[in-house]
C-alpha positions as a printed Julia matrix, in Angstrom:
192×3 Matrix{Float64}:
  25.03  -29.38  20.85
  24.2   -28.2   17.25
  21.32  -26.65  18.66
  23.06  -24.13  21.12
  26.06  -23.65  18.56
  22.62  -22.04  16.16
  21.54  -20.2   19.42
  24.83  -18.79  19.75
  24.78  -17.77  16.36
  21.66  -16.11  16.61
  22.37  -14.43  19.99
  25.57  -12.82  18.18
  23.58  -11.43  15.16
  20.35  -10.0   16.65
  21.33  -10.09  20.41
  17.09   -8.31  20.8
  13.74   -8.76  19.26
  13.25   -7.98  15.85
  11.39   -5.13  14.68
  10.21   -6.48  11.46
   6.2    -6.66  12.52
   6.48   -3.28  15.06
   3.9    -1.99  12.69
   6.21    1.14  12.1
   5.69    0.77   8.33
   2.51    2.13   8.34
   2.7     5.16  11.33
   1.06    7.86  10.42
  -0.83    6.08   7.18
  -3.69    3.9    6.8
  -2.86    0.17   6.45
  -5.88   -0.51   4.67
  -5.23    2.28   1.72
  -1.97    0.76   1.19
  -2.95   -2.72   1.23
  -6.2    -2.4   -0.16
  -6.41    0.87  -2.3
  -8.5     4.26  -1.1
 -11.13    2.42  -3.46
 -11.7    -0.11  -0.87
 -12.17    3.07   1.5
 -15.32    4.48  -0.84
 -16.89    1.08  -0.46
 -17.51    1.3    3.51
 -20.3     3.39   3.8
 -22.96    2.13   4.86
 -21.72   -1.41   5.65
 -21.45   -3.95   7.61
 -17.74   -4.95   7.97
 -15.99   -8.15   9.86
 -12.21   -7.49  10.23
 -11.41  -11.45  10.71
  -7.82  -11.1   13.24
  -8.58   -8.06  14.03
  -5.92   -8.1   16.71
  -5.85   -4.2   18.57
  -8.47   -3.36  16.28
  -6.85   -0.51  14.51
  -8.56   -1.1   10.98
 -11.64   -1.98  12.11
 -11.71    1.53  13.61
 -11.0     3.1   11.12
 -13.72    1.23   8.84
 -16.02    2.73  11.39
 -14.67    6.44  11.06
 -14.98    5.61   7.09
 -19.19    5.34   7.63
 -19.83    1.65   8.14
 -22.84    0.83   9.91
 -21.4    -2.03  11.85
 -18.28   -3.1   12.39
 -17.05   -6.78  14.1
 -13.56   -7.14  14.96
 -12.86  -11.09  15.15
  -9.68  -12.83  16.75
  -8.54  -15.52  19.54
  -6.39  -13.16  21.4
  -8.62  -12.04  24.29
  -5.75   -9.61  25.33
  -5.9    -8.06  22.08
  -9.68   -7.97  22.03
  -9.93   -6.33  25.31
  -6.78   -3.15  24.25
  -9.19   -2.82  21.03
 -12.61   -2.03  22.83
 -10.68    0.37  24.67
  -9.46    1.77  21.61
 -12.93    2.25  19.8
 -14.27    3.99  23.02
 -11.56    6.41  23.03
 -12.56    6.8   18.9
 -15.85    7.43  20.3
 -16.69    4.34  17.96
 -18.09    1.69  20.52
 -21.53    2.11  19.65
 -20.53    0.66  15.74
 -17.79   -1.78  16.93
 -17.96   -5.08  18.39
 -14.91   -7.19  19.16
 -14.93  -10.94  19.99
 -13.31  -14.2   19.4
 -16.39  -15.12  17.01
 -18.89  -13.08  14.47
 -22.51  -14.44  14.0
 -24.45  -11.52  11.53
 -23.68  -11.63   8.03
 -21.21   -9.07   6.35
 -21.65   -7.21   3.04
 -17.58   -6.88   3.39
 -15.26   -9.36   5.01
 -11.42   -8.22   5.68
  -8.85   -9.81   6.41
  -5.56   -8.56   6.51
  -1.8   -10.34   7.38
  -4.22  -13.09   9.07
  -3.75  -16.04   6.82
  -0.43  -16.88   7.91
  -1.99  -17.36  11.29
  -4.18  -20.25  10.45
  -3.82  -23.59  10.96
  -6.47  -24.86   8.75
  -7.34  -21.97   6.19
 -10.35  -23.98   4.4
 -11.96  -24.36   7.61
 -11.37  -20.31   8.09
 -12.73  -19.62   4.4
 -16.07  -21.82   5.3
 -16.41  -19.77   8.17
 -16.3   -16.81   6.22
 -18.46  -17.91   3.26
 -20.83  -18.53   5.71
 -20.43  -14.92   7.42
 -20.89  -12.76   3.59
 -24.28  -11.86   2.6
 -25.52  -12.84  -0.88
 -22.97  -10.8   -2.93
 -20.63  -10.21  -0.29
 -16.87   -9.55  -0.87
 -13.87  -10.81   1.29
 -10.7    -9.29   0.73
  -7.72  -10.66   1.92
  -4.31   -9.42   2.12
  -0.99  -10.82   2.71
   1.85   -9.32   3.76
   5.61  -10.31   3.23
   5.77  -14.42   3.69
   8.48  -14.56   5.92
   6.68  -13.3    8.35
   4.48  -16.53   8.05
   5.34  -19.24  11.35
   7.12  -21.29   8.64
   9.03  -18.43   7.03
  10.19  -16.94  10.24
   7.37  -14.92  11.81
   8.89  -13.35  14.71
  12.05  -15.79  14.99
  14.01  -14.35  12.18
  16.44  -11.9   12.2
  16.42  -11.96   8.02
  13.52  -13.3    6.36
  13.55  -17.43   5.72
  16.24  -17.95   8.89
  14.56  -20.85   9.26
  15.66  -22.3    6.67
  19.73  -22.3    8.04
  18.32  -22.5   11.82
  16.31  -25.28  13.35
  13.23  -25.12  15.23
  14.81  -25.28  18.42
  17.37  -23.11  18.34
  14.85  -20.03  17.11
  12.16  -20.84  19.81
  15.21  -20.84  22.08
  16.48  -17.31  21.15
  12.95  -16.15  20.83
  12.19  -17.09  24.37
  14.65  -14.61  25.6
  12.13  -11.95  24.74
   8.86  -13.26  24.54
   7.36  -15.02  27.44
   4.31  -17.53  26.12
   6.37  -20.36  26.86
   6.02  -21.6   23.28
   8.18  -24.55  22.79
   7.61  -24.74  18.85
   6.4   -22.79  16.3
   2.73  -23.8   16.13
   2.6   -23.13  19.88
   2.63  -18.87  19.6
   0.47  -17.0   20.69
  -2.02  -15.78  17.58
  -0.61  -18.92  15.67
């Protein structure tokens, strides 16, 4: 009963999906300049780069167009793998991009950005990656506003921390009328 009264609730104030993680904040820009400074730009060259959750492989193209030598785009979502080889071969970067749901050569440069929030068990992730860097290799990590984290309301809110006022099942409820993984809790998301 309390659970629909919350849907209800929710269904009155943001009747659609959100837009909070369209991406539309950085159109036109260069997510990793923003996040990570043009500095991190001038270090490229040369390189070889893993974007760890790559997702459509946007940054990982453009570390390519930037002058690394390699790139590898890592994440789980085989959908998302497959829309970002497309995307390097219409970059005409294919030949120095690699996507896959695992990286084996070591990196001089690992990235990772708005990924973190997406892990279940982030010291396994950061043994992964320790073991991925070559001998003085950098990972740089960026994290982008924490409600979008799967406990702060990543893609169920309709203001950051709703899930703090609404329970579980009342936002995988209202989030179900739009997306259609059949996710029945938080942890169960797709890319979670």
């Amino acid at each position: 009963m309390f659970t629909t009264l919350q849907y209800k609730v929710l269904k009155a104030i943001s009747p659609g999906e959100p837009g909070t993680c369209s991406g539309a904040a950085y159109a036109g820009k260069s997510k990793l300049a923003i996040l990570l400074g043009e500095d991190f730009l001038q270090k490229i060259p040369g390189k070889t780069v893993i974007d760890f959750g790559c997702g459509e492989g946007a940054e990982a193209i453009e570390i390519a167009q930037h002058g690394a030598a390699r790139v590898v785009g890592v994440d789980i979502r085989t959908n998302l793998l497959e829309i970002a080889r497309q995307k390097a071969q219409a970059a005409g970067v294919q030949d120095i991009c690699e996507f896959g749901d695992s990286a084996k050569e070591p990196a001089d440069i690992i990235v990772s950005l708005d990924s973190f929030e997406h892990f279940s068990d982030t010291a396994q992730i950061l043994s992964i990656m320790a073991s991925l860097l070559k001998p003085h290799g950098e990972l740089i990590a960026s994290f982008g506003p924490t409600w979008y984290h799967p406990l702060g309301g990543h893609l169920f809110s309709v203001f950051p921390w709703a899930h703090l006022i609404f329970s579980e099942k009342a936002l995988i409820r209202w989030r179900s009328d739009f997306k259609t993984d059949g996710a029945t809790k938080f942890r169960e998301v797709e890319g979670a």
